[in-house]
PyMOL CGO cylinders between C-alpha atoms (Angstrom):
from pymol import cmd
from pymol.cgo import CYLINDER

trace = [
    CYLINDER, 35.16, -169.20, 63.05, 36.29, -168.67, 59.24, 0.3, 1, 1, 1, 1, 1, 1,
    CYLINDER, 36.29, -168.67, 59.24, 33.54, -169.64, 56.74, 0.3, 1, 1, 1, 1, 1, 1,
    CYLINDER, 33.54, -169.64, 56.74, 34.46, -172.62, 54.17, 0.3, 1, 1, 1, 1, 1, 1,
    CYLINDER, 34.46, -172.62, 54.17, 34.74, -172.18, 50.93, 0.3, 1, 1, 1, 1, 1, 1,
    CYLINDER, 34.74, -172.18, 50.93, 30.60, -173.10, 49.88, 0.3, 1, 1, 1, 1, 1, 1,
    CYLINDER, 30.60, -173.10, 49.88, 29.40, -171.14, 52.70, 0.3, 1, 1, 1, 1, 1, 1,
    CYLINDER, 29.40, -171.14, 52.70, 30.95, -167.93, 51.05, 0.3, 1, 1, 1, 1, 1, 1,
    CYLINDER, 30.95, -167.93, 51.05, 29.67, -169.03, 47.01, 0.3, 1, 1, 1, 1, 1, 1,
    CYLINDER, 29.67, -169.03, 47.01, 26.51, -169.01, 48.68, 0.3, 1, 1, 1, 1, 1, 1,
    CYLINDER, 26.51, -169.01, 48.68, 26.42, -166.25, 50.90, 0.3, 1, 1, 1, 1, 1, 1,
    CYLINDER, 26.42, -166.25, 50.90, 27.58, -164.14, 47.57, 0.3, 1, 1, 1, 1, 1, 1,
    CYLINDER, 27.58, -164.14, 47.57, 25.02, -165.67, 45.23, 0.3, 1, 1, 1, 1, 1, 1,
    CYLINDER, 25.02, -165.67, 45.23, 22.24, -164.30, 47.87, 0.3, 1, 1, 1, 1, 1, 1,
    CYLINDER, 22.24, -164.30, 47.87, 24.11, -160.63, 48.13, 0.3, 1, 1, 1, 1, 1, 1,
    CYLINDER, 24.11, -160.63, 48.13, 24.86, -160.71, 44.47, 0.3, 1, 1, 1, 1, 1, 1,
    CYLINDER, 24.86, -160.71, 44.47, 20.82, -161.40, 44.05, 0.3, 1, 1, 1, 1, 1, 1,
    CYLINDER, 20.82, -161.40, 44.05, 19.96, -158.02, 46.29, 0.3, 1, 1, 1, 1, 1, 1,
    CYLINDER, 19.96, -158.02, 46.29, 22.30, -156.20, 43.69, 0.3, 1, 1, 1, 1, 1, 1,
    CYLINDER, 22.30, -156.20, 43.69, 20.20, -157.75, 41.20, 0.3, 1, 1, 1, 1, 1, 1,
    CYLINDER, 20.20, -157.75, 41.20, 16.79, -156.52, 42.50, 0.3, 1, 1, 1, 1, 1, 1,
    CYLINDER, 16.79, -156.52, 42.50, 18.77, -153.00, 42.72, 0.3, 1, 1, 1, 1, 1, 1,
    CYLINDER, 18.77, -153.00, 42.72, 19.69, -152.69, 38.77, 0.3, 1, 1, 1, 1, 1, 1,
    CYLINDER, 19.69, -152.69, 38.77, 16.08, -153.96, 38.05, 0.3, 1, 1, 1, 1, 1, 1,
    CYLINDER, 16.08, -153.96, 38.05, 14.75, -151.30, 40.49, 0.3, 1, 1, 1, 1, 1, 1,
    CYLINDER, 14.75, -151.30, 40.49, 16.88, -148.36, 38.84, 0.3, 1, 1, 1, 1, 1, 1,
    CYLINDER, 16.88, -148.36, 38.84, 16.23, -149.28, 35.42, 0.3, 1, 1, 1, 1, 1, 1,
    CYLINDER, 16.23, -149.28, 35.42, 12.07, -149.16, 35.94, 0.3, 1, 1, 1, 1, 1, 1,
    CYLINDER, 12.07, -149.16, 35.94, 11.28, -147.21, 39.20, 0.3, 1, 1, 1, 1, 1, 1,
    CYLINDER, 11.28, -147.21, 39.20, 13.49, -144.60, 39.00, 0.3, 1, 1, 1, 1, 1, 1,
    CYLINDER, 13.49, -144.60, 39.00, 12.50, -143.73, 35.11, 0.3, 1, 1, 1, 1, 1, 1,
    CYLINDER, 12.50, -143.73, 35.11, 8.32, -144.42, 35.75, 0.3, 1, 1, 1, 1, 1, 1,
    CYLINDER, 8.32, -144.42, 35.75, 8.64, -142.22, 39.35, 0.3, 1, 1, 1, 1, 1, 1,
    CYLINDER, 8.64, -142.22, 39.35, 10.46, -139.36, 36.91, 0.3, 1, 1, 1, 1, 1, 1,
    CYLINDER, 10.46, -139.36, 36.91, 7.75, -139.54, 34.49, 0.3, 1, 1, 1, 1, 1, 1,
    CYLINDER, 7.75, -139.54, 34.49, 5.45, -139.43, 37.31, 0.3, 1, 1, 1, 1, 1, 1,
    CYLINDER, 5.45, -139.43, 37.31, 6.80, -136.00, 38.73, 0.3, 1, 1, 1, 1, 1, 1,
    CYLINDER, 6.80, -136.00, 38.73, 6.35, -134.52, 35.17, 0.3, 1, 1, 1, 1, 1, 1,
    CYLINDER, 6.35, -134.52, 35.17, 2.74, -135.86, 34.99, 0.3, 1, 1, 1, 1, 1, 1,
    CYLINDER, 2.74, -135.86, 34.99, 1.67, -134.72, 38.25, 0.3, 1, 1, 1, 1, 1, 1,
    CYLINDER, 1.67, -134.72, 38.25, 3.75, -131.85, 39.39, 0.3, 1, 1, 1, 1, 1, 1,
    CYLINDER, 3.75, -131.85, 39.39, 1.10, -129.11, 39.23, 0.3, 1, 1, 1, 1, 1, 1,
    CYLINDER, 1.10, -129.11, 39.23, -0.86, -131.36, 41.69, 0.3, 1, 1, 1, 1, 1, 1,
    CYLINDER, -0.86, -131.36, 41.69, 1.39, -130.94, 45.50, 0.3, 1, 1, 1, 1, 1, 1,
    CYLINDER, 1.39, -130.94, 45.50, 0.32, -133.95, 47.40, 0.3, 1, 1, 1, 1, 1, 1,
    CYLINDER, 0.32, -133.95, 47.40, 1.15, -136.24, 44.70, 0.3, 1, 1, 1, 1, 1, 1,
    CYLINDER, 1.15, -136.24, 44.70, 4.43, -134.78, 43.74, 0.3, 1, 1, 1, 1, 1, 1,
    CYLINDER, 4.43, -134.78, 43.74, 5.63, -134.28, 47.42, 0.3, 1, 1, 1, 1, 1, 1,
    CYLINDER, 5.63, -134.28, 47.42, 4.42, -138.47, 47.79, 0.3, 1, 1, 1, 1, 1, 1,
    CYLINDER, 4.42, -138.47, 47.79, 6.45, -139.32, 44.47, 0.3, 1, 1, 1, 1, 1, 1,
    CYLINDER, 6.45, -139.32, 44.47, 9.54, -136.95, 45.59, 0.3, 1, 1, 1, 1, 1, 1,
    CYLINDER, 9.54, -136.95, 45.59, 9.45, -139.08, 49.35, 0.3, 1, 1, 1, 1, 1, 1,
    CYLINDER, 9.45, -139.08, 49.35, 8.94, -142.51, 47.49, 0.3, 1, 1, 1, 1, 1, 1,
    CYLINDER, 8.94, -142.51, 47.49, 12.23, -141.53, 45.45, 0.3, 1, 1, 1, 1, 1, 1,
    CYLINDER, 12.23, -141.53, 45.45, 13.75, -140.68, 48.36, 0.3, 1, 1, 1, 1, 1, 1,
    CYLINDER, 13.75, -140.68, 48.36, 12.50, -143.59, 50.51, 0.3, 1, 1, 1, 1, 1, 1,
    CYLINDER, 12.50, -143.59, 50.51, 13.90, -145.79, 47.19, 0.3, 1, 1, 1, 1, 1, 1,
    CYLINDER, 13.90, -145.79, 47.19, 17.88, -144.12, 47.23, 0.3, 1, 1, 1, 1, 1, 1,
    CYLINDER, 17.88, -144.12, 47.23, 17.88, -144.82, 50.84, 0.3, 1, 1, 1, 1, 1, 1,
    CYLINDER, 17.88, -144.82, 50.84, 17.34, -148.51, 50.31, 0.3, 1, 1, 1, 1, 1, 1,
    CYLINDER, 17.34, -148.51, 50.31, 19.79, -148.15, 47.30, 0.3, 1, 1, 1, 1, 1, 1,
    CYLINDER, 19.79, -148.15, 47.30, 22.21, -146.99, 48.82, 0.3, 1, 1, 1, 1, 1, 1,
    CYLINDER, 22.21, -146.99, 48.82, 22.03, -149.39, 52.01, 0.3, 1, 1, 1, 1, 1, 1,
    CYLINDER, 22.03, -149.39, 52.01, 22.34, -152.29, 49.55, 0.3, 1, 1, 1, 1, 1, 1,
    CYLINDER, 22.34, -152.29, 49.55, 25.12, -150.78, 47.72, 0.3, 1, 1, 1, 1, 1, 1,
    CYLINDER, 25.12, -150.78, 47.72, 27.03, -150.07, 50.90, 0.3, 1, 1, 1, 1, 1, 1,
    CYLINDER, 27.03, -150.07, 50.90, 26.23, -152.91, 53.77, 0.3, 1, 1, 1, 1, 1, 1,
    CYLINDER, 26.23, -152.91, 53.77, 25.11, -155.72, 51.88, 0.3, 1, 1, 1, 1, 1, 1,
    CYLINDER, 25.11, -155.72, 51.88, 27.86, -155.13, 48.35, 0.3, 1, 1, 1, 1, 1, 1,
    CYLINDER, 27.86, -155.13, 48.35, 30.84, -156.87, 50.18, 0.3, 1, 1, 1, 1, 1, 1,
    CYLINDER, 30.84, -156.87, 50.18, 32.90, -159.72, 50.66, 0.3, 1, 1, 1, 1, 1, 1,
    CYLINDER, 32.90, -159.72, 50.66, 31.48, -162.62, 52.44, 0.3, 1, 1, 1, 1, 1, 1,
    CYLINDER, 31.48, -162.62, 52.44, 35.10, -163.41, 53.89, 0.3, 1, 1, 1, 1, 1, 1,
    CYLINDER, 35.10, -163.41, 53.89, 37.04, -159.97, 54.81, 0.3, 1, 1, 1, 1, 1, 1,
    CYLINDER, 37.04, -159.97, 54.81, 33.85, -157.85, 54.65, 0.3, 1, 1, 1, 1, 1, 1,
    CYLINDER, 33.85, -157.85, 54.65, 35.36, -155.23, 52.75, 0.3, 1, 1, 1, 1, 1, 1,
    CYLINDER, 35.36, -155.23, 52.75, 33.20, -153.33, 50.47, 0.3, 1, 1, 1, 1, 1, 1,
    CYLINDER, 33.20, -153.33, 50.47, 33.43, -153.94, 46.58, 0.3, 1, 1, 1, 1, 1, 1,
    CYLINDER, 33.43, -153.94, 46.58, 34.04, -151.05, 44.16, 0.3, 1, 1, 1, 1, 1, 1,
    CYLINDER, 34.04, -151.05, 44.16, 31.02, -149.75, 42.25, 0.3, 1, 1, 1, 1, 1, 1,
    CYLINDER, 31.02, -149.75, 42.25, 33.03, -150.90, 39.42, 0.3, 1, 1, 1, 1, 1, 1,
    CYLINDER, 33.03, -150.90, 39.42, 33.13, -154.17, 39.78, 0.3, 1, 1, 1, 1, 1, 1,
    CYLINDER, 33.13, -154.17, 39.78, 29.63, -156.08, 38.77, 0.3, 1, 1, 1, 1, 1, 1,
    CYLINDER, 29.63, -156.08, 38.77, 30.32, -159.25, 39.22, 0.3, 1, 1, 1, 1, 1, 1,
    CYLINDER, 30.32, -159.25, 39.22, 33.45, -160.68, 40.69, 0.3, 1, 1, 1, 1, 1, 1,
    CYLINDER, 33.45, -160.68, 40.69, 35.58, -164.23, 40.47, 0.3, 1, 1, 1, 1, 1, 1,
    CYLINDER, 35.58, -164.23, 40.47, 37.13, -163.08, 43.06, 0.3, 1, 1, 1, 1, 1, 1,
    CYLINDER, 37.13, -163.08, 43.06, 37.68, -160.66, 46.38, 0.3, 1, 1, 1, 1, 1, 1,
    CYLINDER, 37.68, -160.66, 46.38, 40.25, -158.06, 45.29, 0.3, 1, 1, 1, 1, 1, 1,
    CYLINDER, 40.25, -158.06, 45.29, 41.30, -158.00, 48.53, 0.3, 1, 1, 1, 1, 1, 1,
    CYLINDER, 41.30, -158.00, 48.53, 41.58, -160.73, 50.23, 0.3, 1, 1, 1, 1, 1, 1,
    CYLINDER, 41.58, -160.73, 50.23, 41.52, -163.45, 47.19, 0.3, 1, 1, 1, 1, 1, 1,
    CYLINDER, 41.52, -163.45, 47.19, 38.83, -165.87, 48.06, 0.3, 1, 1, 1, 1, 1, 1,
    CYLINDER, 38.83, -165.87, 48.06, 36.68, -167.56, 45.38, 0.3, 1, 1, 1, 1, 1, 1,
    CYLINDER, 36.68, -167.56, 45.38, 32.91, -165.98, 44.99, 0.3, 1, 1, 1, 1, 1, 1,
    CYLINDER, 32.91, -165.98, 44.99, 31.94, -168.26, 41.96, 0.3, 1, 1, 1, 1, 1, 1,
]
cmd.load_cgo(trace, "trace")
């Protein structure tokens, strides 16, 4: 059954939130866990836990970036390029 029109706005404005949370993410963890490491690299447990939390933290990236970044209609995957969308360049139907 094809979505309408509303059910795909929606269902972008709720992916296009998880992106959100992403940028904010990148922008503070991924600076305070470097600092971190620098801090506390002469002491092994806690730069092997900050080197697995920045690990655990690109997995989750990257799963956002790659399942949850698409088009609500053809399910195609949008470029890394393209922040924010009027429309899916591939299939043509109207995110906002």
């Amino acid at each position: 059954m094809r979505k309408t029109e509303e059910e795909i706005k929606r269902s972008y404005v709720k992916r296009r939130r998880w992106i959100n949370v992403v940028w904010l993410l990148n922008f503070t963890l991924l600076p305070l866990l470097g600092v971190l490491y620098l801090l506390f690299r002469e002491s092994e447990v806690l730069s092997k836990v900050i080197m697995v939390s920045l690990g655990a933290y690109s997995a989750f990236a990257i799963f956002v970036m790659w399942i949850i970044w698409r088009c609500p209609s053809c399910h195609m995957v949008f470029s890394r390029y393209v922040f924010d969308p009027k429309e899916c360049p591939y299939c043509g139907v109207r995110l906002r």
